[in-house]
N, CA, C and O atoms as a Tinker XYZ file with bonds, in Angstrom:
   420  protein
     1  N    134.527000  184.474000  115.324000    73     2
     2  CA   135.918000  184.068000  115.288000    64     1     3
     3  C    135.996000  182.568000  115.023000    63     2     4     5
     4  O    134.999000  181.846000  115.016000    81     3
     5  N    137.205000  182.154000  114.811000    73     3     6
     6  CA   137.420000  181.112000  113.925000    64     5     7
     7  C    137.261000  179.692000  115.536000    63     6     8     9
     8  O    137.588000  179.849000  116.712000    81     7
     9  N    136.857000  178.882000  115.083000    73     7    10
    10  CA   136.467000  178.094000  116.237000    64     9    11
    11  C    137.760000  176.670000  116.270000    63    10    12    13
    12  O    138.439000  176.201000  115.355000    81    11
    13  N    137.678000  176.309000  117.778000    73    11    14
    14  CA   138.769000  175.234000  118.311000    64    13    15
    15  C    138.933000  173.984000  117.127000    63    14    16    17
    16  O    139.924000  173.318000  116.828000    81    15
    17  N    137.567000  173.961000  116.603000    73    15    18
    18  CA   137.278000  172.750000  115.921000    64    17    19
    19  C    138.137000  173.592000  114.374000    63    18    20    21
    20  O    139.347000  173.457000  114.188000    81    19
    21  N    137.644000  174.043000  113.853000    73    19    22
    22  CA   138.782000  174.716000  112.522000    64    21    23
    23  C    139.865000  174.931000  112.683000    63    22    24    25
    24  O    140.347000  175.710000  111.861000    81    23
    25  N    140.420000  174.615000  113.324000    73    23    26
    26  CA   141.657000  175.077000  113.839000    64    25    27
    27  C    142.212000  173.612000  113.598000    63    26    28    29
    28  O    143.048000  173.407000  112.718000    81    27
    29  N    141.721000  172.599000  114.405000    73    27    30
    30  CA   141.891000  170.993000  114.508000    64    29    31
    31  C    141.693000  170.484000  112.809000    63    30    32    33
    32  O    142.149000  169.574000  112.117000    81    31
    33  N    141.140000  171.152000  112.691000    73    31    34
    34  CA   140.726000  170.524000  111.555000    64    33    35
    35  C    142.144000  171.067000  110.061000    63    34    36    37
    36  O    142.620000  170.435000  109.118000    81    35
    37  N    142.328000  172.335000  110.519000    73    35    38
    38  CA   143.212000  173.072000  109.683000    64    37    39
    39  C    144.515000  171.713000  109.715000    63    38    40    41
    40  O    145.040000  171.071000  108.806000    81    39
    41  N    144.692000  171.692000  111.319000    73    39    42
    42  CA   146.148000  170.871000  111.468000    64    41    43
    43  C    146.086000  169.266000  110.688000    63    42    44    45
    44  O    146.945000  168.512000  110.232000    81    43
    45  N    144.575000  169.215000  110.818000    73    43    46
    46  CA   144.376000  167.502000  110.421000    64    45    47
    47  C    145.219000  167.219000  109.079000    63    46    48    49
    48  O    146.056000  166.372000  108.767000    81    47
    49  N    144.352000  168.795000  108.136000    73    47    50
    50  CA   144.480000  168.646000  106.660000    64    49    51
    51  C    145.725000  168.502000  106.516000    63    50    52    53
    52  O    146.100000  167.587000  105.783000    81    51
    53  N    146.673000  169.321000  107.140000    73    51    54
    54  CA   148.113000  170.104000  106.995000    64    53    55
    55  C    148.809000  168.397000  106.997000    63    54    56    57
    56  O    149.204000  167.977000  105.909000    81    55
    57  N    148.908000  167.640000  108.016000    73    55    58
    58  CA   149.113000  166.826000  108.073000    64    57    59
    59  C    148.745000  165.749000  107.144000    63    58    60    61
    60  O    149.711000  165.237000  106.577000    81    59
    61  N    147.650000  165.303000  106.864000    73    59    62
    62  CA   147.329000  164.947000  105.985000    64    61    63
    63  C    147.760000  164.850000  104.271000    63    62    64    65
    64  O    147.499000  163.916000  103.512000    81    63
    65  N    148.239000  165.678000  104.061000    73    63    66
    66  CA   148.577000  166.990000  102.805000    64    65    67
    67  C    150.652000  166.174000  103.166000    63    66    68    69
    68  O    151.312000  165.511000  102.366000    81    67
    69  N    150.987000  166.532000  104.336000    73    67    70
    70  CA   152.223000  166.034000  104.494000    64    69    71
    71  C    152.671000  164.502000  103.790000    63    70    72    73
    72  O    153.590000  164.114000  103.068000    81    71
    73  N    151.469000  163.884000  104.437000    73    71    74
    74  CA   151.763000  162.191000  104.266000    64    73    75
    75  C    151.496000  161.868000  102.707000    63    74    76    77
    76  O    152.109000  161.014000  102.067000    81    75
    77  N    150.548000  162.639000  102.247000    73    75    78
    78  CA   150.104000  162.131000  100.955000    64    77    79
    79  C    151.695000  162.686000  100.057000    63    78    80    81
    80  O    152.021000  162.144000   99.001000    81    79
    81  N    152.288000  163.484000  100.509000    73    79    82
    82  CA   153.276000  163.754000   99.970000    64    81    83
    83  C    154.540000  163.143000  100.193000    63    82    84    85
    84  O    155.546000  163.778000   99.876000    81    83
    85  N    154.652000  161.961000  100.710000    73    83    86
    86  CA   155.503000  161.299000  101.819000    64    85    87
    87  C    156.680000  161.845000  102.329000    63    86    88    89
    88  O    157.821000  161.387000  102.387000    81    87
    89  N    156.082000  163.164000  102.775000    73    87    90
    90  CA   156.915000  163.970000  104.245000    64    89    91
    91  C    156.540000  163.807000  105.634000    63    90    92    93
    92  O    155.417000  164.158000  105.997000    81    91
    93  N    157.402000  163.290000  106.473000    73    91    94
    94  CA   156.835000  162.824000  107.714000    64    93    95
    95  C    158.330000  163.355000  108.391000    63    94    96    97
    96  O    159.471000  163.283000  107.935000    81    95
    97  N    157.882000  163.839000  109.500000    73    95    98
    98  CA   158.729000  163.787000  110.534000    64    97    99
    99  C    158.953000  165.406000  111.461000    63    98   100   101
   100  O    158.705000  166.479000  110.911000    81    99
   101  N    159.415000  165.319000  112.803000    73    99   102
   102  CA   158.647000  165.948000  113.655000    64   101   103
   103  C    158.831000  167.627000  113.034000    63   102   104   105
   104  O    157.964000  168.499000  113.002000    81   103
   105  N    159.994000  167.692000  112.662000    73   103   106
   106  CA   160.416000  169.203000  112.199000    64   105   107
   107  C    159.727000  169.327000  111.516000    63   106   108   109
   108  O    159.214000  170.341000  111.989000    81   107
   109  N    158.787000  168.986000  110.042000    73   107   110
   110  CA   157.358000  169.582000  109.443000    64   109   111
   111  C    156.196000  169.533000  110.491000    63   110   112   113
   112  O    155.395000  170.467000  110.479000    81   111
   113  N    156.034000  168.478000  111.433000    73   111   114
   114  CA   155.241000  168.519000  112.699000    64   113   115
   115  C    155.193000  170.404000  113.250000    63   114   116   117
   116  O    154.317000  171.259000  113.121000    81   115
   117  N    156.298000  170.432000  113.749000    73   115   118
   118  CA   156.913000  171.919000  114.161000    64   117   119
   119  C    156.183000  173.016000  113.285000    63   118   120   121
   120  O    155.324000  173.738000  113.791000    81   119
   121  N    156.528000  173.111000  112.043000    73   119   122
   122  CA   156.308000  173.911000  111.025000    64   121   123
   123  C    154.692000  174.012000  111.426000    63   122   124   125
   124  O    154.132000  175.062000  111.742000    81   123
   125  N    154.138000  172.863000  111.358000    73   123   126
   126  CA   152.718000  173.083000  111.152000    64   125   127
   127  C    152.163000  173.441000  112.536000    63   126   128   129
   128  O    151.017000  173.869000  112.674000    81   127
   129  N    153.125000  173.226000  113.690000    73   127   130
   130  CA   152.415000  174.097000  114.725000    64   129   131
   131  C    152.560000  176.035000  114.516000    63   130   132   133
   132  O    151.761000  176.960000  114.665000    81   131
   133  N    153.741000  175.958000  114.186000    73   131   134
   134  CA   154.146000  177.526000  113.803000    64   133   135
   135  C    153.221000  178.249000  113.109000    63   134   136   137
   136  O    152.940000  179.421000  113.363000    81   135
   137  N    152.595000  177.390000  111.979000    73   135   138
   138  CA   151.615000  177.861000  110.911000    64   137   139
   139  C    150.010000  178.249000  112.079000    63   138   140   141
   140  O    149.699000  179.392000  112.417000    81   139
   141  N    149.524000  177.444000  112.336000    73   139   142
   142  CA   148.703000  177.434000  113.549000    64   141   143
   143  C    149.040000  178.820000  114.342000    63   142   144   145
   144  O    148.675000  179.946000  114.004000    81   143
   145  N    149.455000  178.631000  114.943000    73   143   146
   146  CA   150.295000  179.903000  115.713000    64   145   147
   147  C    149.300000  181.343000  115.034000    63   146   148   149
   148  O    148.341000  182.008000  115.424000    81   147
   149  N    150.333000  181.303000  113.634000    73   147   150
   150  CA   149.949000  182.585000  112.711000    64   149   151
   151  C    148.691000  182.535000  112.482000    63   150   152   153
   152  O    148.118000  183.624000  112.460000    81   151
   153  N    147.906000  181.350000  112.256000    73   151   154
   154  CA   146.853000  181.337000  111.899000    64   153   155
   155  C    145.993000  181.810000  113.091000    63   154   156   157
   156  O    144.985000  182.439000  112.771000    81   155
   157  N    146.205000  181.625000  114.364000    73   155   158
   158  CA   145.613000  182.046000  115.537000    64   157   159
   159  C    146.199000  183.800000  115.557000    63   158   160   161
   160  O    145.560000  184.558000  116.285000    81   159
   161  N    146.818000  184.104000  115.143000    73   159   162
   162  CA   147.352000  185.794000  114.774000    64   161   163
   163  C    146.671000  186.398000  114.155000    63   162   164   165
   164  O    146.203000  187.527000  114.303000    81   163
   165  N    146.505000  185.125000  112.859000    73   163   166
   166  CA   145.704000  186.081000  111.362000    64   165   167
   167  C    144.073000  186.630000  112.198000    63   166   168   169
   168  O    143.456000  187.695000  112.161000    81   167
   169  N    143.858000  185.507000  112.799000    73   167   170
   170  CA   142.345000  185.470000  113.168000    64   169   171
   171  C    142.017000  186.673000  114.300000    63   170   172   173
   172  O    140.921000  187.218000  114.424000    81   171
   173  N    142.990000  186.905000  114.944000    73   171   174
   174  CA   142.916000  187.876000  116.283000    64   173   175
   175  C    143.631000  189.436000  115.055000    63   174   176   177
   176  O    143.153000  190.482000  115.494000    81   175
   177  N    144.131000  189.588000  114.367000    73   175   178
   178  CA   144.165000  190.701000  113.559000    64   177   179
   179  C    143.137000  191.099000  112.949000    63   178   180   181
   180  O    142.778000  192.270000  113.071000    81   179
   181  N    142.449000  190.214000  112.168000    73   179   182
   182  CA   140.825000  190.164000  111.464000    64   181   183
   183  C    140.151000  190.986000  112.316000    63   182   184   185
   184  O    139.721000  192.113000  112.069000    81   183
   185  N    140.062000  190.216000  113.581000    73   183   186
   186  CA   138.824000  190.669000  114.765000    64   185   187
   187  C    138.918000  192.423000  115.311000    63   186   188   189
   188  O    137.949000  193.154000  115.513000    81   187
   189  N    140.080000  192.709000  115.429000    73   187   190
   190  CA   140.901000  193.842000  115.393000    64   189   191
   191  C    140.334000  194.987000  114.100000    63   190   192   193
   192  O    139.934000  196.131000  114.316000    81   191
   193  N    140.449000  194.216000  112.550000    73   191   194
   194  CA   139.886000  195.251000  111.944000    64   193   195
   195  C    138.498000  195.564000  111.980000    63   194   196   197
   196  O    138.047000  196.679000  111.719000    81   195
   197  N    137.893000  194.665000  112.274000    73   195   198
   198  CA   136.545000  194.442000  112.217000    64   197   199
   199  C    135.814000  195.270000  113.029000    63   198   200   201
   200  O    134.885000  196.048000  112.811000    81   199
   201  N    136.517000  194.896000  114.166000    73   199   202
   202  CA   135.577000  196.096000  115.342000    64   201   203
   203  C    136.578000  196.993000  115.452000    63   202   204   205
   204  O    136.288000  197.767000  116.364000    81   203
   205  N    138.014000  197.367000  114.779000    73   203   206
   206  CA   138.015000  199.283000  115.232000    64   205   207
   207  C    138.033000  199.713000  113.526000    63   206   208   209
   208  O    138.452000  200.850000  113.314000    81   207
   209  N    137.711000  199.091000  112.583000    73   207   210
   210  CA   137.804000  199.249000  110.820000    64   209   211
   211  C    139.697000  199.707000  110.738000    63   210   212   213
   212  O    140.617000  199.573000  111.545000    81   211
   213  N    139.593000  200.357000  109.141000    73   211   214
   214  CA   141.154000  199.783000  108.431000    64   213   215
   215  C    141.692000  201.394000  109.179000    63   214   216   217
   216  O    142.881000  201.645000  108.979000    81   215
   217  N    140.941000  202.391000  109.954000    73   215   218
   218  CA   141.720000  203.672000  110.534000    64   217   219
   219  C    140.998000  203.634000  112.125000    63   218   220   221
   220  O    139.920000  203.296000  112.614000    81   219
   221  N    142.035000  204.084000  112.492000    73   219   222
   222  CA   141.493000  204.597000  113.749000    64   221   223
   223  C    141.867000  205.865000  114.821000    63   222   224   225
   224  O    142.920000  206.503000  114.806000    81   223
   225  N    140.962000  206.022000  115.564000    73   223   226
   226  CA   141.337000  207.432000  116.422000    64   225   227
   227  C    142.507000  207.355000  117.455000    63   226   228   229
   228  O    142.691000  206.428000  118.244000    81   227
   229  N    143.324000  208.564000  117.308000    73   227   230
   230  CA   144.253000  208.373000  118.576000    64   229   231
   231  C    144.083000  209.736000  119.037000    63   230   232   233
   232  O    143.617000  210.703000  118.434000    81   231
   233  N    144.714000  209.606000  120.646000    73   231   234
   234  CA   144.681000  211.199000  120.862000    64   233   235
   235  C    146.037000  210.600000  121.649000    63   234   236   237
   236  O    146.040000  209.443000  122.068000    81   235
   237  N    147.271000  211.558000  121.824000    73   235   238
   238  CA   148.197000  211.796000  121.993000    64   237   239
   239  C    148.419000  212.208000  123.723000    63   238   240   241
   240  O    149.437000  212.116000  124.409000    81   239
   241  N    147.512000  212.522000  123.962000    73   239   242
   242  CA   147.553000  213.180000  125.167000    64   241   243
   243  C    147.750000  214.529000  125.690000    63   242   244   245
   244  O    147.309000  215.035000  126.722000    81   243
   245  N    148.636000  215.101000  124.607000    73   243   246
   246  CA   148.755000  216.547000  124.700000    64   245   247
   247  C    148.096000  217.037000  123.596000    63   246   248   249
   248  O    148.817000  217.676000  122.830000    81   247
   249  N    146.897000  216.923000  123.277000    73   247   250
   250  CA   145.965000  217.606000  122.623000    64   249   251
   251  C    145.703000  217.399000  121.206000    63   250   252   253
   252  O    144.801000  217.940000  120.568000    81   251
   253  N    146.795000  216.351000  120.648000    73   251   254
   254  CA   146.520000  215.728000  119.139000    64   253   255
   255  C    145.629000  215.058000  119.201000    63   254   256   257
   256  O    146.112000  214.152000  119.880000    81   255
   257  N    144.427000  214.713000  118.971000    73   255   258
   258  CA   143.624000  213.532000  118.482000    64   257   259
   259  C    143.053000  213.637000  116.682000    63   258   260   261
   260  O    142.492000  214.634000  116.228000    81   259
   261  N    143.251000  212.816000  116.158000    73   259   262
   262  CA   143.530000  212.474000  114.745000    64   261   263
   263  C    142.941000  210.784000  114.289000    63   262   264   265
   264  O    142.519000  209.765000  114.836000    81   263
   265  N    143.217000  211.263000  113.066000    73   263   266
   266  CA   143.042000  209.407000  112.040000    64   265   267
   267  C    144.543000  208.844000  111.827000    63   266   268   269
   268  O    145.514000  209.504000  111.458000    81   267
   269  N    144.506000  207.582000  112.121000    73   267   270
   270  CA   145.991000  206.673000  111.333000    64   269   271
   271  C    145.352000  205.863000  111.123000    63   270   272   273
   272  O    144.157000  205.934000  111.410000    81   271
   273  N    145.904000  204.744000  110.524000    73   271   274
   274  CA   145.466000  204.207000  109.922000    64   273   275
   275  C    146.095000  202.822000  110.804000    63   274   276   277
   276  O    147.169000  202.826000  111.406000    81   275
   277  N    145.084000  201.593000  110.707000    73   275   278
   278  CA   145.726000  200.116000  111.894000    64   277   279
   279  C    146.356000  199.871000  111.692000    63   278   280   281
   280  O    146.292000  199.675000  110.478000    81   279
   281  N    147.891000  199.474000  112.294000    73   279   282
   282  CA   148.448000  198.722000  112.214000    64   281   283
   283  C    148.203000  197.361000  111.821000    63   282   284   285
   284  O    148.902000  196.836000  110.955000    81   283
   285  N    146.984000  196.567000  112.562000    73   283   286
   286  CA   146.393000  195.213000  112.157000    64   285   287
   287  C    146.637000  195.107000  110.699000    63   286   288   289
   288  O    147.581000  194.377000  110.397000    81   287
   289  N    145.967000  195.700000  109.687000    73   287   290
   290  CA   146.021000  195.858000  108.653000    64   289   291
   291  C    147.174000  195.414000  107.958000    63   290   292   293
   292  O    147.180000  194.502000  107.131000    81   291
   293  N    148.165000  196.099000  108.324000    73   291   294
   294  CA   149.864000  196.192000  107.976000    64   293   295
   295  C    149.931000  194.575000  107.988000    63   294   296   297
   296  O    149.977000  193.805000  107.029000    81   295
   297  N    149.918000  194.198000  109.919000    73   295   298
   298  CA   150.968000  193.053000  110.210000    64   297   299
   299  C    149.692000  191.842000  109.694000    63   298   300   301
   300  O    150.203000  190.723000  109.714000    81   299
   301  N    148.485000  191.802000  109.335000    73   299   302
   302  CA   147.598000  190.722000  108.536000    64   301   303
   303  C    148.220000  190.731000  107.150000    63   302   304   305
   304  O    148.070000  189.561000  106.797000    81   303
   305  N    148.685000  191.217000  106.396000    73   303   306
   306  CA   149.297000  191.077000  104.975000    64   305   307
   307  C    150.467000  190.154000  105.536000    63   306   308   309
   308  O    150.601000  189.020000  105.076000    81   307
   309  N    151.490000  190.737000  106.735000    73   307   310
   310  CA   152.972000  190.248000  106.720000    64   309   311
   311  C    152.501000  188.461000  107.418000    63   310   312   313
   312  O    152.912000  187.419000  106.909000    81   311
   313  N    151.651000  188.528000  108.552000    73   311   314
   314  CA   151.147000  187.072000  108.875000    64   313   315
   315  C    150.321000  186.372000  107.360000    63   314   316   317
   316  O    150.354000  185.178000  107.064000    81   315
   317  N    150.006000  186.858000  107.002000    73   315   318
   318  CA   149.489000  185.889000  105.813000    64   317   319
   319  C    150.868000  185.891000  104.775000    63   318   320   321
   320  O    150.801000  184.864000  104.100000    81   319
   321  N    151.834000  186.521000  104.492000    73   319   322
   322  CA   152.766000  185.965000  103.614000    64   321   323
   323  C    153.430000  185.115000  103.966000    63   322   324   325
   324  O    153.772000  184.175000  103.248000    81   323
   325  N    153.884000  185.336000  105.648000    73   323   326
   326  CA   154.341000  184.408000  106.109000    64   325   327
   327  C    153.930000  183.158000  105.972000    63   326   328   329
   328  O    154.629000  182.348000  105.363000    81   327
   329  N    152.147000  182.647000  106.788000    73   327   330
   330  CA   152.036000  181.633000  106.621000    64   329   331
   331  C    152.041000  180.467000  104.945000    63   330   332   333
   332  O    151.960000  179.239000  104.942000    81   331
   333  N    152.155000  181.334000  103.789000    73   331   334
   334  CA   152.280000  181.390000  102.786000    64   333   335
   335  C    153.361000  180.735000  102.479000    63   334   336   337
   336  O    153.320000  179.852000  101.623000    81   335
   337  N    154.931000  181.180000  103.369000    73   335   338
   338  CA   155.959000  180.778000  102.999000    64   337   339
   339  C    156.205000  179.673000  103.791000    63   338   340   341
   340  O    157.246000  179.127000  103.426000    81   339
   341  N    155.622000  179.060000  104.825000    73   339   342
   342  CA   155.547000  177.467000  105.556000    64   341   343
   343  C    154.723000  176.690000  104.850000    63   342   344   345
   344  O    154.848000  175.466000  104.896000    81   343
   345  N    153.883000  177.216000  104.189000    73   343   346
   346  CA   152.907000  176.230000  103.279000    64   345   347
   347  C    154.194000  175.752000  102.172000    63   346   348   349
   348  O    154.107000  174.568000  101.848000    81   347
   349  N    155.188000  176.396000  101.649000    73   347   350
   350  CA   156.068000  176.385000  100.738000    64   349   351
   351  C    157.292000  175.868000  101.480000    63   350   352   353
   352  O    158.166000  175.140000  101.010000    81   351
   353  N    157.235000  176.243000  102.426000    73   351   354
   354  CA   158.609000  175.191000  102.782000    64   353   355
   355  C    158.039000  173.675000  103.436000    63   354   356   357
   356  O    158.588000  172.649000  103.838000    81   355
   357  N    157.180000  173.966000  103.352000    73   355   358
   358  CA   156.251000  171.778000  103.450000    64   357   359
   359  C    156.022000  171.004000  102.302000    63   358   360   361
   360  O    155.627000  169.888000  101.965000    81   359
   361  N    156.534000  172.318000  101.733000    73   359   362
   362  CA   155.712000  171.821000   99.611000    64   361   363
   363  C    154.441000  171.562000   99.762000    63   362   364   365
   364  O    153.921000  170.955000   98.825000    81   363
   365  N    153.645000  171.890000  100.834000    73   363   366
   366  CA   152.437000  172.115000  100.144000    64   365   367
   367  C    151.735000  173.370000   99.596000    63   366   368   369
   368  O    151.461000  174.473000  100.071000    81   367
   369  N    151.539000  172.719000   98.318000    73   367   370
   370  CA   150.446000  173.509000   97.583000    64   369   371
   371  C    149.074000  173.908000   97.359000    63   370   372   373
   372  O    148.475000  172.835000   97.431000    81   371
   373  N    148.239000  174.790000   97.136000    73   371   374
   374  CA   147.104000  175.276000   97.043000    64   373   375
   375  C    146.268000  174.024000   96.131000    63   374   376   377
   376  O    146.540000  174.224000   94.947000    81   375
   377  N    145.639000  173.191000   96.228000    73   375   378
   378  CA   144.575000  172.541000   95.052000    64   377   379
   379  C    143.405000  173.144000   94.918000    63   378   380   381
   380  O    142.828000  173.687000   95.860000    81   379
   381  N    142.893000  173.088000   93.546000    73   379   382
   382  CA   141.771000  173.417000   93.515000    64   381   383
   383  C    140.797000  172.696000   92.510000    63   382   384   385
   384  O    141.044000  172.449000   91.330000    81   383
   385  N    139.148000  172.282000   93.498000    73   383   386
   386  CA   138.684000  171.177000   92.846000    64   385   387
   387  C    137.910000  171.748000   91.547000    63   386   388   389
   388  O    137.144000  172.630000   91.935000    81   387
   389  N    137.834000  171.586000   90.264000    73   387   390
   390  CA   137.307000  172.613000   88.953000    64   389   391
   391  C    135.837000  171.262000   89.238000    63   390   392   393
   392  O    135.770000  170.055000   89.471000    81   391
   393  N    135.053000  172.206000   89.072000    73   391   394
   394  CA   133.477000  172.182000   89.047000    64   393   395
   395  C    133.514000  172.081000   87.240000    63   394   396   397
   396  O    134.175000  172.711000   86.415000    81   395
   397  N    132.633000  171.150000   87.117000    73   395   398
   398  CA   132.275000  171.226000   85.127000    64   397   399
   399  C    130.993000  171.977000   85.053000    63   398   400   401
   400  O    130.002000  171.764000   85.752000    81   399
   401  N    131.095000  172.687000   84.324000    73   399   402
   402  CA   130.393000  173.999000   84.237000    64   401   403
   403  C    129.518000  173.475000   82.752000    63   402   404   405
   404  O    129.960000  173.195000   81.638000    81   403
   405  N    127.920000  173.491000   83.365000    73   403   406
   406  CA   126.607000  173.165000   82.431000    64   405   407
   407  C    126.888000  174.327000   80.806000    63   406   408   409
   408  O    126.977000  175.532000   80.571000    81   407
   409  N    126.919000  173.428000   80.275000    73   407   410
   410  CA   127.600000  175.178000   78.811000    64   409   411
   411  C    126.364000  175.071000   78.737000    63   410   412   413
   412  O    126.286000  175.747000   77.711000    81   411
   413  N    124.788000  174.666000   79.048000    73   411   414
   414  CA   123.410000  175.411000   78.732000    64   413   415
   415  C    123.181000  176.555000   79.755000    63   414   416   417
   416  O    122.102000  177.146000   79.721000    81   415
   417  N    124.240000  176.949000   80.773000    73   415   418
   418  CA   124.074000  178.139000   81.704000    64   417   419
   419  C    123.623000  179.636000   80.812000    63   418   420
   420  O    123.450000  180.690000   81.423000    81   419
């Protein structure tokens, strides 16, 4: 599972990412605890699929026991769009650093 220090580190960037954009002030502060939050959700849903996988057993009590399929599953898509849409209401965006690629590969 995702550790105290990634987590710190997630908020550093977030912040970071704010200023370089010169957005400051406590209500994006807020936002980026909220994001955190989900991100501590996303990570405890993960753990969830991991050790019971994407179906699992139920028994009903009166004699149904069967496959459904996790819920985790479901609400990890809806926590990741979400945190998706606070990344977008901070305006921050995804970067990505392009590697120059040897053309003798």
């Amino acid at each position: 599972m995702a550790t105290n220090k990634t987590r710190d580190n997630i908020k550093k960037d977030l912040i970071e990412r704010l200023e370089e954009n010169g957005i400051i002030g406590s209500w994006y502060l807020d936002l980026i605890e909220d994001y955190l939050q989900l991100w501590d959700t996303k990570n405890l849903l993960i753990k969830d699929v991991k050790e019971r996988g994407v179906n699992t057993e139920y028994n009903n009590g009166g004699g149904q026991i069967g496959c459904k399929k996790n819920d985790s599953v479901d609400q990890l898509l809806k926590v990741s769009q979400q945190m998706i849409k606070l990344l977008d209401a901070m305006g921050i965006k995804p970067t990505r650093k392009v590697e120059e690629v040897d053309e003798e590969m």
